[in-house]
C-alpha positions in Angstrom: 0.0 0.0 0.0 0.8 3.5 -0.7 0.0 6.6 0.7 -0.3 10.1 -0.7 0.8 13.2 1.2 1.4 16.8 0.6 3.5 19.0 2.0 4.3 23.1 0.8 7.8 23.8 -0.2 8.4 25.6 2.9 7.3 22.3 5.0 10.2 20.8 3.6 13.9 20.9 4.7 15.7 18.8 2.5 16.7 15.0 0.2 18.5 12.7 1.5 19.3 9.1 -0.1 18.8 6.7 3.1 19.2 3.0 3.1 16.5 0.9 3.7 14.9 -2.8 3.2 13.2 -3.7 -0.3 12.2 -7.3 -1.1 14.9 -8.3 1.5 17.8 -6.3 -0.3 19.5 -3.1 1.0 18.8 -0.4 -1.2 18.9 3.6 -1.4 16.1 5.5 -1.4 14.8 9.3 -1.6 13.6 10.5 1.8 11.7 13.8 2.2 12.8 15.4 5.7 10.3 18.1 6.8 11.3 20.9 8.3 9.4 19.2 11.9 12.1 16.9 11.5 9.8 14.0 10.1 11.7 11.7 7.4 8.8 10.6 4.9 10.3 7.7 2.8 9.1 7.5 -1.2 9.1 5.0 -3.6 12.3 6.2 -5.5 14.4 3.8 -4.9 18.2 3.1 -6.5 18.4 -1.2 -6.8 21.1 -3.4 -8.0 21.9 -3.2 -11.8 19.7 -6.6 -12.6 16.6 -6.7 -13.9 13.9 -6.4 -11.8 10.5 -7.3 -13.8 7.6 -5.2 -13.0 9.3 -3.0 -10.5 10.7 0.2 -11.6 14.4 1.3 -10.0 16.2 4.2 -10.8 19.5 4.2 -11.5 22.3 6.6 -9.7 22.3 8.9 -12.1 18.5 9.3 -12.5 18.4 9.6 -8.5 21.0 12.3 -9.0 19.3 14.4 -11.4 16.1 14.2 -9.6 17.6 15.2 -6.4 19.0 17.9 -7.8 15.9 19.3 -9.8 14.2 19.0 -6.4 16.4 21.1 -4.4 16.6 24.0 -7.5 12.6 23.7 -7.2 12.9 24.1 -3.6 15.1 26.9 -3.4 13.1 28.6 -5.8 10.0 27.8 -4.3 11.0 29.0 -1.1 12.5 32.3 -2.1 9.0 33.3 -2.9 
């Protein structure tokens, strides 16, 4: 199950990549930490190179580029 949550730009404090547990591996994944100090886990998730049918992991790269276009969206956001 998933859960959907919003949060404004200024509720947010920063990305992190944090490890956790998938499908008994250890992989990274992007974690929202709120500016309450809440870490909110999401379903971006950077997995071993093999193919994994039917779930979708990002590689490094694609992790990097959408941490980065997160921050410049928060900074700009926030500015406001």
């Amino acid at each position: 199950m998933t859960k959907t949550r919003y949060f404004a730009w200024h509720e947010i404090a920063g990305f992190e990549l944090r490890p956790r547990k998938w499908r008994g591996i250890t992989v990274s994944g992007i974690t929202f930490v709120t500016t309450a100090g809440e870490a909110v886990n999401t379903e971006v998730l950077i997995g071993p190179n093999d193919p994994q049918p039917s779930v979708g992991l990002y590689s490094v790269e694609e992790v990097d580029d959408l941490l980065a276009e997160l921050e410049a969206q928060r900074a700009v956001e926030t500015k406001s």
